[in-house]
N, C-alpha and C positions, 0 to 999 in steps of 0.2 A: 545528367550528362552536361560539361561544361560548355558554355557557345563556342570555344578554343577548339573542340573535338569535332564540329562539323555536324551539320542535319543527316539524317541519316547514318552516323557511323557505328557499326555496334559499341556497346560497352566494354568493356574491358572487364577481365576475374575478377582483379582489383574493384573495381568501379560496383557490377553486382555484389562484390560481398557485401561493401558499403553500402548498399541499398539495404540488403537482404539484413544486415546487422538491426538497422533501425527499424522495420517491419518488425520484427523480431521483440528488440527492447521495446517497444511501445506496444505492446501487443496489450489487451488489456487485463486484470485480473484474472488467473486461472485460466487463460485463455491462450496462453503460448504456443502449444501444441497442435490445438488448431491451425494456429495461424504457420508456424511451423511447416505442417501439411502443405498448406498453398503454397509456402513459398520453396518449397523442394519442390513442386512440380513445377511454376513457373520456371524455375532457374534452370530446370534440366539437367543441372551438371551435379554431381554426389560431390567433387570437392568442392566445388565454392561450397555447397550447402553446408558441408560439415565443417569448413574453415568459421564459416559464417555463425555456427551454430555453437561453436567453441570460444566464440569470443562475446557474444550475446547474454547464452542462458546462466555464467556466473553472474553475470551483473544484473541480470533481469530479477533471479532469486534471491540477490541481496540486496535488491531494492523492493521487490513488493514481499521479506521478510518471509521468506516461503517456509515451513514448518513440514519436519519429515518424519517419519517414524524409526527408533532407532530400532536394530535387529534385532536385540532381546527384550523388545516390548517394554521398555522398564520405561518409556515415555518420547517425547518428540523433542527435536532439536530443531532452532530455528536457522537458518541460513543467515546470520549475518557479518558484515565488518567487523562486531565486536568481539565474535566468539574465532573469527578465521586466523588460522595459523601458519596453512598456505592454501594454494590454490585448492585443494580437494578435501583437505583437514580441517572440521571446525571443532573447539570446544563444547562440550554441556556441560558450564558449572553446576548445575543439579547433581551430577552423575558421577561429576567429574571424570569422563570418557569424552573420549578425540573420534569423530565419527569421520570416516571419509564419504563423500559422495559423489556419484556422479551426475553431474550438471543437467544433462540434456534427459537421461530419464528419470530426474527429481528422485530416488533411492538414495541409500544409504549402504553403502555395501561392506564397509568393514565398522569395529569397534575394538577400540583396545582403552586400555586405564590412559591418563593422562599423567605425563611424568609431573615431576616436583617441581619443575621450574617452569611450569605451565601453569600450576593454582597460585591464589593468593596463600599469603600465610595466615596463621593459625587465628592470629589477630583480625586479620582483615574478611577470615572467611565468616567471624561469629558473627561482622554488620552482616554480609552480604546473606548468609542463608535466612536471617532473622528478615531481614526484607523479603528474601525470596519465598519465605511463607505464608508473611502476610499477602504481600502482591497476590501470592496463585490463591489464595481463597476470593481475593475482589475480582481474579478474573474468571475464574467458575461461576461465579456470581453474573457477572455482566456480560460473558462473552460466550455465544455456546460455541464449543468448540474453538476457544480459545487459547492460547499458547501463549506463554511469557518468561523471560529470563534476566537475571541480573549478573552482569559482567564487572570485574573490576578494570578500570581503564587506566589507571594510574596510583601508583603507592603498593603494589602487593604484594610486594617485600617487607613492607614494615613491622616490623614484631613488636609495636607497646605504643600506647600515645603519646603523642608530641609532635608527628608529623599529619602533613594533607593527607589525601586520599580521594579517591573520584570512581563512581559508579556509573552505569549506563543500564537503564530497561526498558526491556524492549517487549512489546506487546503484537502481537497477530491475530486476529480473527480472520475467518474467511466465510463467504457462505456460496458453494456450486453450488448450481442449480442449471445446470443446461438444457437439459429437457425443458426446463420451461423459460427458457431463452435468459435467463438473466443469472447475473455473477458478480460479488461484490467483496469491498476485502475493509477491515479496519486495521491501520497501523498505526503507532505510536513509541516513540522514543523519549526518553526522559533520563538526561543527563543530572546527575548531582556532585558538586565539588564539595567535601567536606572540608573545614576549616577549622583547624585543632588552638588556633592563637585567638582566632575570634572567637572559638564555639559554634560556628555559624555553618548552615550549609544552603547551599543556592541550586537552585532546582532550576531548569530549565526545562522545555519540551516543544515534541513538534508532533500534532497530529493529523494523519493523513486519508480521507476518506473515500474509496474509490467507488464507484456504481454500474452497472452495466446493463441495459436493457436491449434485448436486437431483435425484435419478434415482431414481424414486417416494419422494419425501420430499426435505427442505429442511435439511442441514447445512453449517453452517458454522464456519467458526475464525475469531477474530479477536482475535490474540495481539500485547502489545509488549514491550518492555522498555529503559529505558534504563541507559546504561554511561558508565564514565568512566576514564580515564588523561592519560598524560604523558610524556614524553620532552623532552629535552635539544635546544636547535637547534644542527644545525651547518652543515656545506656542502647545498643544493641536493639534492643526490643521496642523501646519507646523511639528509636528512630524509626523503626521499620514501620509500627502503628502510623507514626505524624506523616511519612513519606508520602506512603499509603492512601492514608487520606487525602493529603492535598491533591494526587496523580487522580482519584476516586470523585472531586469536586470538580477538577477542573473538566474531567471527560465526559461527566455527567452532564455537565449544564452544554460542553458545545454539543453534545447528543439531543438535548431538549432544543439548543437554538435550532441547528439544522429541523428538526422535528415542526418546529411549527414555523419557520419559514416555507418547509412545504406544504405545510397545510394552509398557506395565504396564499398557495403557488396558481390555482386555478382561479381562485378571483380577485388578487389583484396582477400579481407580472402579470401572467399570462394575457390580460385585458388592456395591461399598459404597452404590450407588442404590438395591438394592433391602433389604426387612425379608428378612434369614436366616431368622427362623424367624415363624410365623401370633400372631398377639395371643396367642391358647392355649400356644405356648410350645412346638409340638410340631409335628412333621413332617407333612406331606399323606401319609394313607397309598394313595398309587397301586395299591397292590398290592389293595387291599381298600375300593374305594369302594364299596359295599353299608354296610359300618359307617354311614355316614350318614342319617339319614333323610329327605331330600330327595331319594337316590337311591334309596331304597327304597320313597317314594311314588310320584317316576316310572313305575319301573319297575310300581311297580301300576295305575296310571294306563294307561299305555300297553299293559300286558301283556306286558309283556319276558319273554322266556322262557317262553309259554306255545304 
């Protein structure tokens, strides 16, 4: 509430929704729902919640890359900017099917073919599947229950080479676990602009690591980091190889950094949080707490030892 509105004055629909929105988007991994909950009771009122809830849970599942099951089992679609066409319609290039969903209870509810002016063309689909094969083998490999896709973001109209072209992959893992208090998600995005004058393509990415522990007590991680490379284009298939790799080294090794900075986590941070030695400059002497006078008026107070 603004200082302009006065102590004491209630909120305003408006003002709750606002509140209720970012409660909502901030919620942590696989955790919306929950939170969700509290905050339809809090609020009391069904519309603000569902105005609130309407403008939240698309951007909350295309930010943490939420992954769904499509109706005919044929595999999962990720929830994101690259594949969305409108508000409820996303693409599955795998599938090449337009799945609609509904936001709020993370479903899938319809699937139809995706027209013609939705896919790349014939040219541009032979990099993307060729990538998209090798990708999904490194992420069955490294992600259980992971999920990945390759979008074409620019050029997919082109039918022959001589022109750019620009890809996007997108990676989800998640692992629930709430029964045992904890919930965590890996994401990652990796942009490539191809370059048909240079031969060259430049890879970019950003990888996002979430953590959640809440089992008497509220921990969390929320780690990123962006990365950059390059390689050379060639045929279709030895693109998708070299991509592959690079996306393969570079997620490895921030998985290894993270890895053994928490395994330094207990002896060293965690010992540089606290003062080594008391303002006096000198050890607690445990052995002899009598030295003190606080414990020795206690102790007269109460009659210790009598």
């Amino acid at each position: 509430m603004s200082d302009e509105a006065g102590a004491g004055e209630p909120l305003s629909d408006h003002q709750k929704r606002e509140i209720a929105v970012w409660f909502l988007s901030n919620a942590p991994a696989g955790e919306i729902h929950y939170v969700a909950k509290d905050v339809r009771a809090l609020l009391g009122d069904d519309a603000v919640y569902e105005a609130a809830a309407a403008e939240a849970f698309p951007e909350y599942n295309k930010a943490h890359l939420v992954s769904l099951e499509l109706p005919d089992r044929s595999g999962d679609i990720i929830i994101s900017t690259y594949g969305e066409l409108d508000k409820n319609d996303y693409l599955d290039p795998r599938t090449a099917q337009v799945a609609t969903v509904d936001h709020i209870k993370q479903t899938c509810t319809k699937l139809r073919p995706a027209a013609d002016e939705e896919l790349p063309s014939a040219y541009i689909e032979e990099f993307r599947s060729a990538l998209d094969i090798e990708l999904s083998k490194y992420v069955s490999e490294a992600y259980p229950k992971g999920v990945c896709a390759v979008y074409c973001t620019n050029g997919k109209d082109i039918e022959g080479p001589g022109a750019d072209f620009g890809f996007a992959v997108v990676i989800s893992a998640a692992k629930r676990s709430p029964q045992n208090f904890c919930n965590g998600s890996w994401r990652s995005i990796w942009t490539m602009e191809f370059n048909y004058e240079l031969q060259f393509i430049e890879i970019k990415g950003k990888i996002q690591v979430d953590a959640h522990y809440f089992e008497e007590g509220n921990v969390q991680l929320d780690t990123n980091i962006d990365r950059k490379d390059s390689t050379i284009m060639q045929s279709p298939d030895d693109c998708a190889v070299s991509i592959t790799n690079i996306i393969r080294h570079h997620e490895s090794e921030y998985l290894s950094s993270l890895e053994e900075s928490y395994m330094k986590l207990s002896d060293a941070t965690f010992k540089d949080l606290r003062r080594k030695l008391p303002v006096t400059r000198t050890l607690f002497p445990w052995h002899n707490t009598l030295a003190f006078s606080l414990t020795r008026d206690l102790a007269k107070e109460l009659a210790l030892g009598k």
